[in-house]
TIKEVO-928712 format. One record per residue: x, y, z of N, C-alpha, C in turn; residue in one letter. Coordinates in steps of 0.001 Angstrom, whole numbers, padded with zeros to 6 digits, always signed. Example, Ala and Ser with C-alpha at 12.3 -4.5 7.8 and 13.67 -1.06 7.14 Angstrom:
<pts>
+013190-005690+007800+012300-004500+007800+013200-003300+007800a +012850-002250+007080+013670-001060+007140+012900+000030+007870s 
</pts>
This chain:
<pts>
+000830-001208+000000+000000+000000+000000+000866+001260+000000x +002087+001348+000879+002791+002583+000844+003498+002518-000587x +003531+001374-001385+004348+001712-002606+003410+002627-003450x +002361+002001-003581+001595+002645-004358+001078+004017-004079x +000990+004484-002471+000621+005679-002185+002260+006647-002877x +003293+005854-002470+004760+007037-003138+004561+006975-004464x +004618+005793-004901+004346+005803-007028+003106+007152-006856x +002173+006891-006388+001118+008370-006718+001644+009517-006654x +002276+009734-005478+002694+011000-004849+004031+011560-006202x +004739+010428-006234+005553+010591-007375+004995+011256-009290x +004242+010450-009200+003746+010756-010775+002917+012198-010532x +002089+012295-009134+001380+013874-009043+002503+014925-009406x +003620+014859-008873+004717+015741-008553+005147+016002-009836x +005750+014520-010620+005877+015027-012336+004873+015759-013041x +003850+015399-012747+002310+016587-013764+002529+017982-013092x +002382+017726-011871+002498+019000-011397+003437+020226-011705x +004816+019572-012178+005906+020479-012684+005727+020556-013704x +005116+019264-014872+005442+019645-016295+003864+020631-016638x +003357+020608-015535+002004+021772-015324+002829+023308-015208x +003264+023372-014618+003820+024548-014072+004711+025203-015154x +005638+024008-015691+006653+024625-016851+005969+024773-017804x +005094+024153-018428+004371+025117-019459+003789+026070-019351x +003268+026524-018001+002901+027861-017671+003925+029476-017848x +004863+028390-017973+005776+029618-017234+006050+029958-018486x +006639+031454-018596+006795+032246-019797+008321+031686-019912x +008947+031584-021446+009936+030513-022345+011147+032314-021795x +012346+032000-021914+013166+032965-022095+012777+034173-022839x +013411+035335-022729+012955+036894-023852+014312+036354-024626x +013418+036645-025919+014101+037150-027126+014698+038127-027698x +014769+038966-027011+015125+040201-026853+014398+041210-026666x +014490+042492-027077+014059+043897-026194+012884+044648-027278x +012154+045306-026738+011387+046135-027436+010383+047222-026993x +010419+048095-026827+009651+049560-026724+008782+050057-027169x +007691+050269-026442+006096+050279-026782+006508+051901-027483x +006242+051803-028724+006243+053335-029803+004852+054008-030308x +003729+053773-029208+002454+054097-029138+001650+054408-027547x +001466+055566-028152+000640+056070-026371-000710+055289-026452x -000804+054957-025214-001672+053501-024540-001983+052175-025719x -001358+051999-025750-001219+050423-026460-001316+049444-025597x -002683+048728-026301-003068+047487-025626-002199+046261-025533x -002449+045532-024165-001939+043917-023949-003045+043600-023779x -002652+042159-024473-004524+041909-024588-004038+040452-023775x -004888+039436-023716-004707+037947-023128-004062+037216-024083x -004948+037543-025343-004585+036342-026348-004327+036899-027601x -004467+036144-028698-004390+035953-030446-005981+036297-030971x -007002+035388-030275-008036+035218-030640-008586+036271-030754x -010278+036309-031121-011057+037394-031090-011798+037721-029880x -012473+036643-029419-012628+036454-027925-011085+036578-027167x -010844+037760-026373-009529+037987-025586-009803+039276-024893x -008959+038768-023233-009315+040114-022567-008117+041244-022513x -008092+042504-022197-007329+043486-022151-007156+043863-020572x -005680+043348-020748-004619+043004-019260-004400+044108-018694x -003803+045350-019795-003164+046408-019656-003007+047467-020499x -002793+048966-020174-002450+049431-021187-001548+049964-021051x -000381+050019-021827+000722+050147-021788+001127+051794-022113x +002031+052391-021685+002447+053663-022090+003631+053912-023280x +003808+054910-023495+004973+055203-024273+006303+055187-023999x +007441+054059-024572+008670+054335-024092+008565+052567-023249x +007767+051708-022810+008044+051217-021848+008292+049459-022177x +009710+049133-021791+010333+048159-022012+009620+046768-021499x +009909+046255-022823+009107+044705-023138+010031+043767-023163x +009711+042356-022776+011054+041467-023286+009624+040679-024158x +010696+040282-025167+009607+039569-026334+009979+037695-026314x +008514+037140-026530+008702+036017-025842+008355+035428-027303x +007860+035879-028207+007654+034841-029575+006606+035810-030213x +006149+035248-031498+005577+036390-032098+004137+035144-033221x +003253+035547-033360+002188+034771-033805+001366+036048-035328x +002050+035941-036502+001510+036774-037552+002271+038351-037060x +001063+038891-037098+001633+040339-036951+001313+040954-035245x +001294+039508-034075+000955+039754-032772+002547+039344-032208x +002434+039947-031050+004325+039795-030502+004017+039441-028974x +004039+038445-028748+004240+037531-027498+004914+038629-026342x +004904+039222-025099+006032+040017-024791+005746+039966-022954x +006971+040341-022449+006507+040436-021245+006623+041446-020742x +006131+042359-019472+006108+043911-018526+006932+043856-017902x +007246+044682-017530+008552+045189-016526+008028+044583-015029x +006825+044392-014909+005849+044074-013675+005968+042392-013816x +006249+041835-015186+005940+040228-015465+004605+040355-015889x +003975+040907-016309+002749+040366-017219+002828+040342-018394x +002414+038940-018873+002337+038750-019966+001168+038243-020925x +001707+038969-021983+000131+039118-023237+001181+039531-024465x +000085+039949-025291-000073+040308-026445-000351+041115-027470x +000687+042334-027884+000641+043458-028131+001088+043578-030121x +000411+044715-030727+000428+044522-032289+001554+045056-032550x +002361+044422-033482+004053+044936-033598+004001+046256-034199x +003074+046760-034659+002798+048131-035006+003208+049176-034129x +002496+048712-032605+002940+049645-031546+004411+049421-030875x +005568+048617-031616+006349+048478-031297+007542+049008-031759x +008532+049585-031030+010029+049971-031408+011090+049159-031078x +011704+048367-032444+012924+047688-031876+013613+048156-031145x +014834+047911-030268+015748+047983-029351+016974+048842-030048x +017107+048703-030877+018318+049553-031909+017458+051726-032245x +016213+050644-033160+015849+052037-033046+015248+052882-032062x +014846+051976-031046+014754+052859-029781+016580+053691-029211x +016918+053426-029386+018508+054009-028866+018518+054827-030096x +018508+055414-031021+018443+056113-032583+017708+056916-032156x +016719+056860-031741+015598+058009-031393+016490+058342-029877x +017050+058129-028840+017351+058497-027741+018968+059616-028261x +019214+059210-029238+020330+059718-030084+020249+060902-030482x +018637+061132-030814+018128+062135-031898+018297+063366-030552x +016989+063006-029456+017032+063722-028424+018184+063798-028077x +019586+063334-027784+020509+064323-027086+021149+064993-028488x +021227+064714-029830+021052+065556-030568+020551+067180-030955x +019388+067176-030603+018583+068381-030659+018625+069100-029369x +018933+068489-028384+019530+069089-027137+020896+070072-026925x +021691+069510-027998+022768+070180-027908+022587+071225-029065x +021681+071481-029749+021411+072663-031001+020423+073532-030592x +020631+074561-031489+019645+076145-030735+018818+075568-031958x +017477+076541-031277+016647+076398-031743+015897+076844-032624x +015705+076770-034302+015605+077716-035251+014355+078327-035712x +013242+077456-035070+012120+078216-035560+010876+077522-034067x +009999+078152-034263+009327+076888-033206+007375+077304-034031x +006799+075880-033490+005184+076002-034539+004487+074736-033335x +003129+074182-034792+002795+072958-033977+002464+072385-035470x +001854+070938-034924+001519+070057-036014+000347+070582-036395x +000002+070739-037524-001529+071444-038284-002613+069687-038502x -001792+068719-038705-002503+067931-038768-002012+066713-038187x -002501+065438-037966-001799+064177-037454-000632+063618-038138x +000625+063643-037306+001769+063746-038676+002729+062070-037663x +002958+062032-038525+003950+060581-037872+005321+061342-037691x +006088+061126-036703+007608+061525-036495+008245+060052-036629x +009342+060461-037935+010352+059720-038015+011484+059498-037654x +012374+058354-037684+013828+058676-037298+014633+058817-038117x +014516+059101-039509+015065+059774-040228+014096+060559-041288x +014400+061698-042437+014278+061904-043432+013361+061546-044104x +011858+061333-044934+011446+060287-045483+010213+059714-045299x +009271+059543-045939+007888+059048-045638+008265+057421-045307x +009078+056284-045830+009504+055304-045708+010324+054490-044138x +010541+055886-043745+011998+055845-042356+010699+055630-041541x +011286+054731-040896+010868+053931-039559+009871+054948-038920x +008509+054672-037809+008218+055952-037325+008770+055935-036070x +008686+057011-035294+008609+056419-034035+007368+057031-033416x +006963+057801-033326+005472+057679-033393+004699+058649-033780x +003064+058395-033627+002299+060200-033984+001777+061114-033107x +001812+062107-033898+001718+063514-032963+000537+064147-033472x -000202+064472-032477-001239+064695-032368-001653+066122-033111x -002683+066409-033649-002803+067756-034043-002909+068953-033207x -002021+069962-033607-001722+070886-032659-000644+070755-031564x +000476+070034-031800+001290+069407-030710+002664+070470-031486x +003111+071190-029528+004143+072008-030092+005311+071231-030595x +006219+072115-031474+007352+071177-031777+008559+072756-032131x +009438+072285-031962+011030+073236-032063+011638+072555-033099x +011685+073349-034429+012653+072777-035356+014032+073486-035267x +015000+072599-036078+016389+072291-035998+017257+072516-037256x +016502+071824-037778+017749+071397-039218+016218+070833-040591x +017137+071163-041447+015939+070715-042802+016967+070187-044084x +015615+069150-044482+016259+068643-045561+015282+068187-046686x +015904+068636-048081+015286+068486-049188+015111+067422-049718x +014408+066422-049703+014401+065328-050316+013247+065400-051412x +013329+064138-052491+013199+064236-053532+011208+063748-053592x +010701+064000-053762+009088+063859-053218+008561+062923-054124x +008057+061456-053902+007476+060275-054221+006353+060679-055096x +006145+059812-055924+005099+060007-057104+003852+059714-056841x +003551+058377-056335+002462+058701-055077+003375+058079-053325x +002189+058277-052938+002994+058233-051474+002260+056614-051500x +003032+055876-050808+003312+054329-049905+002881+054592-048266x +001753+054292-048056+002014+054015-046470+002889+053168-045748x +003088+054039-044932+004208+053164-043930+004027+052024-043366x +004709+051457-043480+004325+049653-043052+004788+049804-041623x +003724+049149-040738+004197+049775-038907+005281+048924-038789x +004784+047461-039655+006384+046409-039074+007833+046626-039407x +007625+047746-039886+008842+048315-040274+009946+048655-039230x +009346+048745-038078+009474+049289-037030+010439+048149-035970x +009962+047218-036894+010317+045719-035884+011545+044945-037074x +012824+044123-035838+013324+043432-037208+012409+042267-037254x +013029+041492-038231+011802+040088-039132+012603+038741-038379x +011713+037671-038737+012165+036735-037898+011546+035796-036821x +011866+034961-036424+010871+034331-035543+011347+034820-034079x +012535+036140-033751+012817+036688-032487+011786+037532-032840x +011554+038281-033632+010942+039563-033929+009906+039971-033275x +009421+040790-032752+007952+041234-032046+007143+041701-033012x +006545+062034-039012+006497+062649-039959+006821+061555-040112x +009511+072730-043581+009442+073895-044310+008016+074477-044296x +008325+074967-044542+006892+075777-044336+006323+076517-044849x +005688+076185-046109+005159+077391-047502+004011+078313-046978x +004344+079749-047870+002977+080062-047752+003206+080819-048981x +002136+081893-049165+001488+082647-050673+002715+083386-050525x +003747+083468-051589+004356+084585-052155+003034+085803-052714x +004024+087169-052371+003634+088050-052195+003987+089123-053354x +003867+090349-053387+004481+091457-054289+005436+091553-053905x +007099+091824-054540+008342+092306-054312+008078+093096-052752x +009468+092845-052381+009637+093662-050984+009898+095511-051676x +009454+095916-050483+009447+097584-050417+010860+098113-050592x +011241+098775-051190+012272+099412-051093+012612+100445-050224x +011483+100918-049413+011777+101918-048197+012274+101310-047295x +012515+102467-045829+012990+101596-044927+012410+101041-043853x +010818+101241-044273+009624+101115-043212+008673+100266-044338x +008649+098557-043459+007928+097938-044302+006405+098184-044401x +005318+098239-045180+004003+098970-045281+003215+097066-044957x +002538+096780-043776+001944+095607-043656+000946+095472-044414x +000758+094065-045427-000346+093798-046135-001090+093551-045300x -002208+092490-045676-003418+091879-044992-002770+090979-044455x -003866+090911-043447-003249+089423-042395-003133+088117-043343x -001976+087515-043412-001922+086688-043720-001793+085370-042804x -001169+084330-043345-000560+082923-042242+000586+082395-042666x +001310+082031-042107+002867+081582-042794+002360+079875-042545x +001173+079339-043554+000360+078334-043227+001319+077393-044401x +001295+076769-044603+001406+075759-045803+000189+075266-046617x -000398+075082-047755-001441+074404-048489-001459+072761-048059x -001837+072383-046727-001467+071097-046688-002450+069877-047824x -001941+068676-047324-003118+067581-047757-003518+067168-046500x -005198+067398-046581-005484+067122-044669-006012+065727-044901x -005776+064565-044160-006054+063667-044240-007851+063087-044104x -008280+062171-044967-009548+062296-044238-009892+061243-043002x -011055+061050-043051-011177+060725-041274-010488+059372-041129x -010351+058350-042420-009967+057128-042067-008293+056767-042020x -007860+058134-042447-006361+058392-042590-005502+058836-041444x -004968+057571-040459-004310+058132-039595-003207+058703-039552x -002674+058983-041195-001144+059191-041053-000721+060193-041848x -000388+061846-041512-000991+062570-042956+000136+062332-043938x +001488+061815-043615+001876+061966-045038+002090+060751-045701x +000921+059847-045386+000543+058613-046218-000429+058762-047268x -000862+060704-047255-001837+060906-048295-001445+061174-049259x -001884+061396-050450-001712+061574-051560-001016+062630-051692x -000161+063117-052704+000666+064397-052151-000005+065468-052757x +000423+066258-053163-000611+068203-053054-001440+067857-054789x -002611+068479-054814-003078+068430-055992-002316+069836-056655x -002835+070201-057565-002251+071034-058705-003212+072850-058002x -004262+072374-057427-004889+073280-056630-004075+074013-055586x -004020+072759-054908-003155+073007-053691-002119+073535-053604x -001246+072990-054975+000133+073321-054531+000532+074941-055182x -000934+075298-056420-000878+076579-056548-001188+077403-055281x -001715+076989-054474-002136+078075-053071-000961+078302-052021x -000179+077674-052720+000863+077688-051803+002175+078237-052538x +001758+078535-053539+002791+079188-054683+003758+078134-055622x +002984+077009-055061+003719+075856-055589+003672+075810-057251x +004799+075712-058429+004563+074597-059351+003799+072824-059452x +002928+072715-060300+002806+071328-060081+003866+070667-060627x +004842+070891-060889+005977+069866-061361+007426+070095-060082x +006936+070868-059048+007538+070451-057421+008096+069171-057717x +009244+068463-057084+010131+067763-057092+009999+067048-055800x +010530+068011-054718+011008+068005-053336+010392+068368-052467x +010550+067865-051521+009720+068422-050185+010670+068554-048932x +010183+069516-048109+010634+069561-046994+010757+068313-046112x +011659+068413-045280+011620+067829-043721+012361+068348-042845x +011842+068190-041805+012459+069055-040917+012754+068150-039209x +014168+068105-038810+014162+067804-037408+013913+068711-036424x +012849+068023-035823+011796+068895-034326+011893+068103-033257x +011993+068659-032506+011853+068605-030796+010018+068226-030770x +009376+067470-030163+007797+067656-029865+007878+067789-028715x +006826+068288-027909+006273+069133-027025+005428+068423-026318x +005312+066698-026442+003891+065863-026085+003275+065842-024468x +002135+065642-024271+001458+065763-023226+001627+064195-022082x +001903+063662-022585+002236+062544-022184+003494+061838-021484x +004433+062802-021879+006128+061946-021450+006995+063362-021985x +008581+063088-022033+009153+063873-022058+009441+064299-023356x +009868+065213-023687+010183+065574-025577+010878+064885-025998x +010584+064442-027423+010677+063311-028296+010788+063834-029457x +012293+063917-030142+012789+064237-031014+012709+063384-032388x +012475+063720-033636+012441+063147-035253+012258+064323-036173x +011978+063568-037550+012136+063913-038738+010454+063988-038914x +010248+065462-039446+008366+065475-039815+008269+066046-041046x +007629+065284-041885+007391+066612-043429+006696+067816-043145x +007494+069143-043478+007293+070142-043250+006085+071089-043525x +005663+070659-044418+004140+071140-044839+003244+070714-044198x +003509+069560-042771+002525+069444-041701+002688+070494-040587x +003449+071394-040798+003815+072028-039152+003796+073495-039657x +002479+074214-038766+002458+075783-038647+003822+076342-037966x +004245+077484-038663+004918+077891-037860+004297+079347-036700x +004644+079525-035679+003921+080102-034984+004753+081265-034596x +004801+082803-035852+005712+083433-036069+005187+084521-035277x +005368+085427-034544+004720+086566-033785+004784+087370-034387x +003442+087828-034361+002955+089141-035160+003621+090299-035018x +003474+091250-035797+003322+091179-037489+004288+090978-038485x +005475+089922-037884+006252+089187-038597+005569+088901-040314x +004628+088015-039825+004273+087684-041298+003374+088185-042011x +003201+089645-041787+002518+090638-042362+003531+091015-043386x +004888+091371-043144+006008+091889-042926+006468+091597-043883x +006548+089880-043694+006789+088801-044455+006108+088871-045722x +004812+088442-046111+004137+088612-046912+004552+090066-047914x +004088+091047-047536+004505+092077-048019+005805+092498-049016x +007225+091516-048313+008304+091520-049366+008286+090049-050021x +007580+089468-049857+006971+087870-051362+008434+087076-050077x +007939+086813-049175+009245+086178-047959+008652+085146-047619x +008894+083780-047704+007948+082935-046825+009215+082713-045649x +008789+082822-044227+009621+082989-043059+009780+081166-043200x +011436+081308-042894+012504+079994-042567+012226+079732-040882x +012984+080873-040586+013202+080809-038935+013315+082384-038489x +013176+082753-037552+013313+084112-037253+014097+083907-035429x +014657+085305-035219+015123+085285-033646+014973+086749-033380x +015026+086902-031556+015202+088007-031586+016391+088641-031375x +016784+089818-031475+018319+090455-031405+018574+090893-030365x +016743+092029-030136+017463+092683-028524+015995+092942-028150x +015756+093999-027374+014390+094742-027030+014794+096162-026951x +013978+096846-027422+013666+098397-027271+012732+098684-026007x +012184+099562-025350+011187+100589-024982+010040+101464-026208x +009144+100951-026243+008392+101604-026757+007664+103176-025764x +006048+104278-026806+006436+104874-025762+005692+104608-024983x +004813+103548-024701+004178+102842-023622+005235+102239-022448x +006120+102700-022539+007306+101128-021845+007476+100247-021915x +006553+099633-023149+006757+098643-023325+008041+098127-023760x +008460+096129-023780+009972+096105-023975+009495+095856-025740x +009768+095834-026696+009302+095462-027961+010442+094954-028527x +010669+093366-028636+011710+092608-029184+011816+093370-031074x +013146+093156-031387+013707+093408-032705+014241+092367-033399x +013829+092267-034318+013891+090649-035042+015124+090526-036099x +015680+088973-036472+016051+088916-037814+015253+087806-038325x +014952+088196-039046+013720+087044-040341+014544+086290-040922x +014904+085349-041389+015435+084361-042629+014366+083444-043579x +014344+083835-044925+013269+083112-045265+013765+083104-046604x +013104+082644-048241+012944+082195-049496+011823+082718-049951x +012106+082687-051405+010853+082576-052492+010889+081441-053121x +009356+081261-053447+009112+079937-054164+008708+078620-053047x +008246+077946-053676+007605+076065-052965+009211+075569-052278x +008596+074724-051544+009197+073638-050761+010593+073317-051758x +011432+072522-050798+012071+071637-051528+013304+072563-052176x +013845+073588-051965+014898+074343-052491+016213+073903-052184x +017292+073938-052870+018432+073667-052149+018970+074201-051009x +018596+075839-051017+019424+076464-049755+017929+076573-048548x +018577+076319-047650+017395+076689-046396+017056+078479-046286x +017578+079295-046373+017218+080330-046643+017604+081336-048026x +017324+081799-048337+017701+083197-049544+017845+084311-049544x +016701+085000-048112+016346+086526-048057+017048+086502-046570x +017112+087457-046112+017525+088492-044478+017329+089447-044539x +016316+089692-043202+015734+091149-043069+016150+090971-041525x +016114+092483-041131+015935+092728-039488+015264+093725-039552x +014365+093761-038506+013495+094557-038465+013295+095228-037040x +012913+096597-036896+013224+097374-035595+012218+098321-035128x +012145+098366-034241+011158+099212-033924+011392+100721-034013x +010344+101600-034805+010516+102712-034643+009979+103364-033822x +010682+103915-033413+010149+104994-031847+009246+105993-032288x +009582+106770-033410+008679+108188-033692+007585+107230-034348x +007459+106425-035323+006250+106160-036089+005538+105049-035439x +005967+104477-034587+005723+103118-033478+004984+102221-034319x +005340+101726-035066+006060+100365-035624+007434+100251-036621x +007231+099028-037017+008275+098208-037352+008584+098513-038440x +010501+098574-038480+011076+098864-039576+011838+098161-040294x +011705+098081-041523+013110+097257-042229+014065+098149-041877x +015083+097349-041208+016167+098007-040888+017877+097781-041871x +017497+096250-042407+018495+095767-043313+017600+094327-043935x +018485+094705-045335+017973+093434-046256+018632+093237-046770x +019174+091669-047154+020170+090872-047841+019512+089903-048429x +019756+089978-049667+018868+088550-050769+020109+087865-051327x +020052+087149-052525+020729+086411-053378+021664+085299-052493x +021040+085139-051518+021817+083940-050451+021546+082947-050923x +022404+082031-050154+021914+080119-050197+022768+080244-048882x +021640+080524-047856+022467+080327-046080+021810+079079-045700x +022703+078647-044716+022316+077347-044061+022155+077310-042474x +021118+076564-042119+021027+076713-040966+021767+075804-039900x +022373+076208-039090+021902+076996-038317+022376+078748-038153x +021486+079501-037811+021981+080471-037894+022784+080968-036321x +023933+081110-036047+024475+081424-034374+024529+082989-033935x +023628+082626-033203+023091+084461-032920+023706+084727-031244x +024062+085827-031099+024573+086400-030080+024044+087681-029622x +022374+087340-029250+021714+088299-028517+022534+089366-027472x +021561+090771-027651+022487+092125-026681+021950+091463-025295x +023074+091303-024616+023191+091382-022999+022343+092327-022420x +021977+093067-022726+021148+094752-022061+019916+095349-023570x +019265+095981-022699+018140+096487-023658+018688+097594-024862x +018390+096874-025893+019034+097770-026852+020271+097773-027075x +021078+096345-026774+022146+096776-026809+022863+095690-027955x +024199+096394-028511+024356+094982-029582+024237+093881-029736x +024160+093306-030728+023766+091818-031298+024717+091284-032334x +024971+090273-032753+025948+089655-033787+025318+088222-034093x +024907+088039-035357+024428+086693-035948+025459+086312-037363x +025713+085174-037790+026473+084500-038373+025947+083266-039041x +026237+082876-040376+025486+081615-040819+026468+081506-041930x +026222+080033-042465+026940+079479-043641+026291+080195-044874x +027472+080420-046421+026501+081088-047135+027256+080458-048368x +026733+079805-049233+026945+078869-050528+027039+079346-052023x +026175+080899-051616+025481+081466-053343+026745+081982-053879x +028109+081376-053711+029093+081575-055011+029696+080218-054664x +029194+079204-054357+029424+077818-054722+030397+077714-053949x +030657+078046-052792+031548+077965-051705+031322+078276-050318x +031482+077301-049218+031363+077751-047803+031814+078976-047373x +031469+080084-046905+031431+081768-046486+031044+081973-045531x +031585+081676-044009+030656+082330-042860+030218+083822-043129x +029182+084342-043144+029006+085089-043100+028350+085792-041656x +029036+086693-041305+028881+087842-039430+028357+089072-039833x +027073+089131-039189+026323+090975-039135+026707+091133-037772x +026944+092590-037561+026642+093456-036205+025820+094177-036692x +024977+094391-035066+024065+095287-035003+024211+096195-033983x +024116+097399-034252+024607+098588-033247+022974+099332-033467x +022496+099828-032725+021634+100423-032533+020330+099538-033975x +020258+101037-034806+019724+100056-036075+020311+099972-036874x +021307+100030-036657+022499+099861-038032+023007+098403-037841x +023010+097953-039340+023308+096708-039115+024449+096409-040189x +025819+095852-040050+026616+095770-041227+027236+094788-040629x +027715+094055-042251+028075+092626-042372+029992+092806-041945x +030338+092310-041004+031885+092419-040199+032781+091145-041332x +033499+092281-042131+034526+091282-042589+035664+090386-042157x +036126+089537-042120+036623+088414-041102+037631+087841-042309x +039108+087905-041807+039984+087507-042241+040019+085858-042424x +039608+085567-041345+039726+084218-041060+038554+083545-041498x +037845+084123-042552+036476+083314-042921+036814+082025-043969x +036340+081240-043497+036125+079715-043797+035911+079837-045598x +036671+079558-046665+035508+079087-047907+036671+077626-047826x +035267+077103-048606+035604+075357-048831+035303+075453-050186x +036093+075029-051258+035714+074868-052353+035181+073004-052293x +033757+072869-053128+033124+071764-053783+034271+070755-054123x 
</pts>
């Protein structure tokens, strides 16, 4: 009788473990980063399945196997389920995007706006480049740097698994209406209110991704001063501003993002046919309210998206005391400057300023240095200026 009670006790003990080890979750396959704000873990594969959790942005998974386009994974807590590789960022390009941010951290900041419509941020350049995720409409963002790339004949939506490697480990400038020639006085005359808007393509309701839409019609891209035989399009690296977690740096096509230029900049603008690049301020005056009234330099182009040089035109503009507003104070065209522009705001009210930028339009690197002394503004010749011949 006791043999047979230990043989029992024995064989319970084997079920019981090879019970247990199939329960238990198999080794991680490696790493992966939820690249979607609240992304579901669900129980299962099936259709009948419950929802475990919802997961946040940024938050590390170990991946346990992957079933179609579902990724087996486990929580930092140990729960485990089942999340769509869509909402996922490999482990490589999660560190690429952490790259970007101390990137844009260490650069000033050249223009600042928000998203006009739902735009995907990439980690590079490119409707094709990986996303890392989307930004909501109206979400602030700080641009950096821009780049012209060559604009797709129709657009390809982004494949989310793009996002993920393959395998059985596996688990996004700123156009607006050119204007009449700039004034030749030294007091710019403000048109009508305008917007330093872009002619976008707004996605419709079933389109979560705007630059998976079709690209500008022949309408559109006239409202924006565009040719329909445009080439190129903007992109631009931005800082975002999200409500959710900390700023989260990529690549966004530029004709999704207002820029949010302070008035009557782009009155200003408009008026000399300028679509504004980036603008800064130099110094502040006293108006005769007391008020402090910042003094600007504008950098901007004529013509659509997609140009070789990031800017063409430079204006600064100043406040006039007797007529109380704003003056062209200096203008420089026939550029190809590059950004960034390194500005050296006056220490004290009203007091000098010095900005500097790369300048190409004789086919050679040229730092080019303004001072600004009161409203006088002249370009400081420099022995030691940089050209690089091509």
């Amino acid at each position: 009788m006791r043999k047979v009670l230990v043989g029992f006790l024995l064989v319970a003990g084997i079920g019981l473990a090879l019970y247990l080890r199939s329960r238990r979750p198999g080794p991680s396959l490696g790493v992966a980063y939820v690249a979607n704000r609240d992304a579901i873990l669900w129980s299962t594969t099936a259709q009948v399945r419950e929802r475990l959790a919802i997961l946040g942005y940024g938050e590390r998974l170990d991946i346990l196997g992957r079933s179609s386009d579902q990724v087996h994974v486990r929580t930092a807590s140990g729960t485990t389920g089942w999340i769509s590789q869509g909402d996922l960022l490999a482990a490589d390009l999660w560190q690429k995007a952490l790259d970007l941010a101390a990137k844009t951290a260490a650069q000033p900041v050249e223009a600042r706006g928000h998203t006009r419509v739902l735009s995907n941020l990439h980690l590079d350049p490119g409707r094709d480049a990986p996303r890392i995720r989307q930004l909501a409409r109206a979400t602030p963002v700080e641009l950096f740097e821009r780049r012209a790339l060559e604009a797709p004949a129709t657009a390809t939506p982004a494949n989310p698994a793009a996002n993920m490697p393959a395998g059985p480990a596996a688990p996004t400038g700123v156009a607006a209406s050119a204007a009449a020639p700039a004034p030749t006085g030294s007091a710019a005359t403000p048109a009508p209110s305008a917007t330093n808007a872009p002619a976008a393509v707004k996605p419709t309701p079933a389109e979560p991704a705007a630059e998976t839409a079709s690209p500008p019609t022949e309408d559109e891209q006239g409202a924006a001063g565009q040719s329909p035989s445009v080439k190129k399009e903007d992109w631009w690296l931005v800082r975002a501003r999200v409500s959710d977690q900390a700023p989260i740096s990529g690549w966004i096509l530029g004709r999704f993002i207002d820029l949010d230029v302070p008035a009557p900049l782009p009155d200003y603008a408009n008026a000399a046919g300028m679509r504004i690049v980036a603008w800064f301020e130099l110094n502040h005056v006293t108006d005769a309210s007391g008020n402090a009234k910042p003094q600007y330099l504008v950098v901007g182009a004529r013509g659509p998206e997609g140009q070789p040089c990031d800017f063409t035109l430079l204006r600064v503009y100043t406040w006039g005391v007797s007529a109380q507003r704003y003056e062209t104070a200096f203008v420089a065209s026939e550029l190809c400057g590059k950004l960034p522009v390194a500005l050296h705001p006056a220490s004290t009210p009203g007091g000098d300023a010095t900005f500097a930028f790369e300048d190409w339009s004789r086919g050679a690197k040229e730092q080019q240095t303004y001072h600004m002394h009161q409203t006088v503004v002249r370009r400081v010749k420099e022995s030691s200026a940089v050209r690089t011949r091509h």
